[in-house]
TORKOL-4160 file (C-alpha; in steps of 0.2 Angstrom, whole numbers, padded with zeros to 4 digits, m for minus):
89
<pt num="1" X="0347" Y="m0048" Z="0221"/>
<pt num="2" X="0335" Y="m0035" Z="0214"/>
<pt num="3" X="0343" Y="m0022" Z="0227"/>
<pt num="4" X="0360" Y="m0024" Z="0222"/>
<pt num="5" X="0355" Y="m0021" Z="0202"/>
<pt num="6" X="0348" Y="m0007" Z="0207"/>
<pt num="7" X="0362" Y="0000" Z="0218"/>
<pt num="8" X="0373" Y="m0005" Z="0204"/>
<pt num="9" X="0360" Y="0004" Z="0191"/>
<pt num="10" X="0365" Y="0022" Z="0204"/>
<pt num="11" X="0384" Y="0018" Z="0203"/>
<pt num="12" X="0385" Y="0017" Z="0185"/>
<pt num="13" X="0372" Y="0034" Z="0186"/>
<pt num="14" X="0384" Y="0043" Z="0197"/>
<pt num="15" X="0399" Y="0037" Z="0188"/>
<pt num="16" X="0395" Y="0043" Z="0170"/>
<pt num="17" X="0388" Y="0060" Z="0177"/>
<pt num="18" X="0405" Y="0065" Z="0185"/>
<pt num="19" X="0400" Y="0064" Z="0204"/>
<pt num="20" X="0381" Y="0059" Z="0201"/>
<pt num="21" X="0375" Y="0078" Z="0204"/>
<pt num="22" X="0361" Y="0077" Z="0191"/>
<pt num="23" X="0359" Y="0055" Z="0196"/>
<pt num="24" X="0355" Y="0061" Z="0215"/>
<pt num="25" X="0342" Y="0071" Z="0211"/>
<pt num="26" X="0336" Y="0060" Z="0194"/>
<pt num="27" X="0337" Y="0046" Z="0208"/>
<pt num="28" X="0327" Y="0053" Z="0221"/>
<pt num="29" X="0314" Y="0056" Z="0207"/>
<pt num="30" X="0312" Y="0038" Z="0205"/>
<pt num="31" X="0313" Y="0035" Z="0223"/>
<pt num="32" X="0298" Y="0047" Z="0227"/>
<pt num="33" X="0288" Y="0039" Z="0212"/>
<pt num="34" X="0291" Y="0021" Z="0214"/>
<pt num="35" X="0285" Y="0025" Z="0233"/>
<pt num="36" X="0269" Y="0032" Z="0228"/>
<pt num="37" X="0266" Y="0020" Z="0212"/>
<pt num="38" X="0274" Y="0003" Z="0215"/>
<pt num="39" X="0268" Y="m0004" Z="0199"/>
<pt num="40" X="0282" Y="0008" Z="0190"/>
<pt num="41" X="0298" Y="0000" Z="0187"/>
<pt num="42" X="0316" Y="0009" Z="0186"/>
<pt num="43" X="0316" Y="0001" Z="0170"/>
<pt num="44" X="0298" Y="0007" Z="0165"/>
<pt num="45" X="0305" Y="0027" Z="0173"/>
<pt num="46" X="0321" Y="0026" Z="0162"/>
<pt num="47" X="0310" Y="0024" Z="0146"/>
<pt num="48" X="0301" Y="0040" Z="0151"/>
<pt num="49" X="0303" Y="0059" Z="0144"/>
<pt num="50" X="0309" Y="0071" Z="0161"/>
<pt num="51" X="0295" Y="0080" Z="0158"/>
<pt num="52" X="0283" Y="0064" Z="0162"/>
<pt num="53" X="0294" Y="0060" Z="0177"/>
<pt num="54" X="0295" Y="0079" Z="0184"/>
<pt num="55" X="0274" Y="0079" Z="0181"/>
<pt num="56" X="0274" Y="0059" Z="0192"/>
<pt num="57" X="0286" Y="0064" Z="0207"/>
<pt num="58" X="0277" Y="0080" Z="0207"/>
<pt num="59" X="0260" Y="0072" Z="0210"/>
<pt num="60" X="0268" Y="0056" Z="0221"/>
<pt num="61" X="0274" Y="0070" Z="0231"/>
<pt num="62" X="0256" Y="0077" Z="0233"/>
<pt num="63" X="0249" Y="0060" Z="0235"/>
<pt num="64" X="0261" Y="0056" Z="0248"/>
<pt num="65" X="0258" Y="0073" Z="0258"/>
<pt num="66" X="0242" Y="0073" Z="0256"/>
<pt num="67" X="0240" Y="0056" Z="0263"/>
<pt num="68" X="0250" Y="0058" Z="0279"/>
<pt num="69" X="0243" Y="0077" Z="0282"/>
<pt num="70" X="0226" Y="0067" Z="0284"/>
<pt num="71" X="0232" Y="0053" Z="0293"/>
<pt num="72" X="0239" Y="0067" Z="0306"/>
<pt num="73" X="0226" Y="0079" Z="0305"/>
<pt num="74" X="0212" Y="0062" Z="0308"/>
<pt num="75" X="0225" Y="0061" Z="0325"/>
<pt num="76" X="0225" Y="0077" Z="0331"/>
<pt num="77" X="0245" Y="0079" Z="0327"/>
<pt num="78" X="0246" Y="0094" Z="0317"/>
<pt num="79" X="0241" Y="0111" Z="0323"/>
<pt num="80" X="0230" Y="0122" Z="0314"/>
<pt num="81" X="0237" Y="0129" Z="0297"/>
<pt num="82" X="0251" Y="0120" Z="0297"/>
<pt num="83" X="0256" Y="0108" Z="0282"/>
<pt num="84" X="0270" Y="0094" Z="0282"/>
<pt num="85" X="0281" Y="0089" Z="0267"/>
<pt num="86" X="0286" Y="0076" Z="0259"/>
<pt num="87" X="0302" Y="0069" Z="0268"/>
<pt num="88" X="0312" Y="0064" Z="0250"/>
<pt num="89" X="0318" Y="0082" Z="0243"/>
């Protein structure tokens, strides 16, 4: 129930920015945050300034790297000097 108002929240996104260009990219924004911070709503992210939200997905995006280069560095996975990023752009 909670998924389809969300996926309805983006239709209405995309539909009033002529294609959802600018929704995508504001959309993916939320998704990288509410990833990282599951206590943020979309609600709680709508009632923000862009320049909290751009300063949140830019650390959720930290966090997360940071998080899974560990985890894969612990393993053995990654080679020396390389760094992964974060898979939502």
């Amino acid at each position: 129930m909670a998924q389809q108002e969300n996926e309805e929240k983006i239709r209405k996104l995309k539909a009033t920015k002529g294609g959802g260009g600018e929704a995508d990219g504001l959309m993916k924004a939320f998704l990288a945050i509410t990833y990282k911070f599951p206590s943020f709503s979309v609600e709680y992210l709508f009632n923000q300034t862009m320049a909290q939200i751009q300063w949140l997905q830019k650390y959720a995006a930290g966090a997360v790297s940071y998080e899974v280069n560990a985890q894969a560095c612990a393993a053995g996975n990654v080679k020396k000097g390389k760094k992964l990023d974060f898979f939502i752009k």
